[in-house]
N, C-alpha and C positions, 0 to 999 in steps of 0.2 A: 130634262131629257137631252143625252148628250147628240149635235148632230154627225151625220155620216154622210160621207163623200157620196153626192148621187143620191145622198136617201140609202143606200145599200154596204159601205164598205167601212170599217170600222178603222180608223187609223190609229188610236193611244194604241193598236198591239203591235204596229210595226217600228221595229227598230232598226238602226244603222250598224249596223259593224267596224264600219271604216273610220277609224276615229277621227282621222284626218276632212270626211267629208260630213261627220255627223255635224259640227256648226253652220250649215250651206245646206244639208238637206233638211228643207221645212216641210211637217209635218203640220199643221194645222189643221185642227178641225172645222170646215167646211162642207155646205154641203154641194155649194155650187162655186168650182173655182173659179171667181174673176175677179182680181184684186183693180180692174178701170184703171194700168197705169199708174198707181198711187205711189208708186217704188222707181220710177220712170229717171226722179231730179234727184233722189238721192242716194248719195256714194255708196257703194253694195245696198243698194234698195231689195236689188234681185235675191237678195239671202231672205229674205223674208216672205217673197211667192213658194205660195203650197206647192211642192212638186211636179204635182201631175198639171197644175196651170202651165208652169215653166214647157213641159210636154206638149204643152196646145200651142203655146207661141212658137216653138220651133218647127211646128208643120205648118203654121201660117208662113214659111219662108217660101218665095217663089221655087221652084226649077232651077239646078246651078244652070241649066242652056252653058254647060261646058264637060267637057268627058269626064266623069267620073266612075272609075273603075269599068272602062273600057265604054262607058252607055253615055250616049248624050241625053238627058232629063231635061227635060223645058214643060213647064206646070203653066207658063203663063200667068204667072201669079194666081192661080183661080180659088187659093186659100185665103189670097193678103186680106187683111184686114175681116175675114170673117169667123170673128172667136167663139160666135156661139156653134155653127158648122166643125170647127175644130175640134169644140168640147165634146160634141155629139160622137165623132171619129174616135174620141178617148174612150169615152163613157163605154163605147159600142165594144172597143179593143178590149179596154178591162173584164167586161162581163164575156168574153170571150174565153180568154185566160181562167178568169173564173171558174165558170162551165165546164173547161178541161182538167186543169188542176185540181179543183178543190182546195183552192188556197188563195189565202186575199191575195188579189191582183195587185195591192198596190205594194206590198211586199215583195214582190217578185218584181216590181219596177224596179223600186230602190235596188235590189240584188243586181238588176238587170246594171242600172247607170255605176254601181261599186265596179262590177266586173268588167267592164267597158270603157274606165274615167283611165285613161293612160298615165304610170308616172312620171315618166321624162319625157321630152321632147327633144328638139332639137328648131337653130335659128341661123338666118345667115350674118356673120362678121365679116365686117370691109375692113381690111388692115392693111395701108401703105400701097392700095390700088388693086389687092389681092383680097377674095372673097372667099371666105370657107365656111363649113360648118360646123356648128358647136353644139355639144347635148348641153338644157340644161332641164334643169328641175320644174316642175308644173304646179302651180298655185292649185288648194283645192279648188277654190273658185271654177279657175278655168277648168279643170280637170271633170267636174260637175259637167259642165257647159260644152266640151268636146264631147261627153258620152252622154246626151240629150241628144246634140246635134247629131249625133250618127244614129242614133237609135231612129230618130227620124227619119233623117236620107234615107235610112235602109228601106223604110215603111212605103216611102216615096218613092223609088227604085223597085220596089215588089210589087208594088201596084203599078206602076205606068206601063200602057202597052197590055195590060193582063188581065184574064179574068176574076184575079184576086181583087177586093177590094181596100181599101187604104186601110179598115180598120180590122183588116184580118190582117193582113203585110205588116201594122202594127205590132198585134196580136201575137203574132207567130215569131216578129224579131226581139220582142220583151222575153221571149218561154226560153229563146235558144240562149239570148244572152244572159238570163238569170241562170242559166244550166252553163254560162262557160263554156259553150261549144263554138270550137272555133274553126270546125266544118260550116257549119251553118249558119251563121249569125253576121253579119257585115260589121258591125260595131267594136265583133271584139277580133274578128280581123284587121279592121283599122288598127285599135289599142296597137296589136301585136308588133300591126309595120310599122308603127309610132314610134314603138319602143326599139324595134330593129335597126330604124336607121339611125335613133340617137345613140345606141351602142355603137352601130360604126362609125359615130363623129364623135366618139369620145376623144 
């Protein structure tokens, strides 16, 4: 008997569309994601944690405690280092999504991190004492890894201060970003300004 994420979500049916991020997004079947660091020492080790782990580590990140998109966040770290709490906050999100949709949740993750993974960026260059900005191109890797970390913030940002709680602000920013709505969704507003300003440092 094959197992399922949680005991409840079937992964062999979800697929990648993004050809560029389908080697980076790991599907494994699992039923409790915690791969204890085993990926920590080696070089893209991270290509090989089951997705939605990847998702729990990045809400273990403290509070930036700096303004982000006009709000100051300070979490006081009260995630750091607690993976099983974090898993719980996933678990909670997905059967949420679940619930609503009637479509596996973790389908609609990966939709959500495709839609959200920016493809350019932009960096500063020191030339001759003069600093400017340059677009350039985004490693799947990384591109993965910015559309986690925002899927996050935004979860983080919904809940602080609110009656929402983290695994609904979760919840609610996976549905808007798998749908590409870039009224609603913080993550794929980021992508957008990502990609805006590195068209204007082209």
């Amino acid at each position: 008997m094959d197992e399922k994420l949680f005991g409840k979500y079937d992964m062999k049916e979800v697929r990648v569309s993004d050809p560029s991020l389908a080697g980076y997004v790991s599907l494994k079947q699992v039923n409790v994601p915690h791969s204890y660091g085993r990926h920590a020492k080696k070089q893209f080790g991270k290509g090989n944690v089951n997705i939605v782990e990847r998702l729990a580590n990045k809400l273990m990140r403290g509070g930036t405690g700096e303004k982000t998109s006009g709000k100051v966040i300070r979490t006081d770290g009260r995630l750091q280092g607690k993976k099983t709490k974090a898993l719980t906050i996933v678990e909670n999100a997905l059967d949420a999504v679940a619930a609503k949709t009637k479509k596996n949740p973790v389908q609609l993750l990966v939709d959500a991190v495709q839609n959200s993974a920016p493809r350019e960026d932009f960096t500063r260059v020191a030339m001759g004492g003069v600093s400017y900005q340059v677009a350039v191109d985004v490693s799947a890797s990384r591109r993965l890894d910015m559309a986690l970390r925002n899927i996050a913030l935004a979860a983080i940002m919904g809940a602080f201060d609110k009656k929402k709680t983290l695994a609904q602000a979760l919840a609610d920013e996976i549905e808007f970003a798998a749908k590409d709505d870039s009224n609603s969704s913080y993550a794929i507003k980021k992508r957008d300004e990502t990609e805006r300003m590195a068209r204007s440092a082209r």
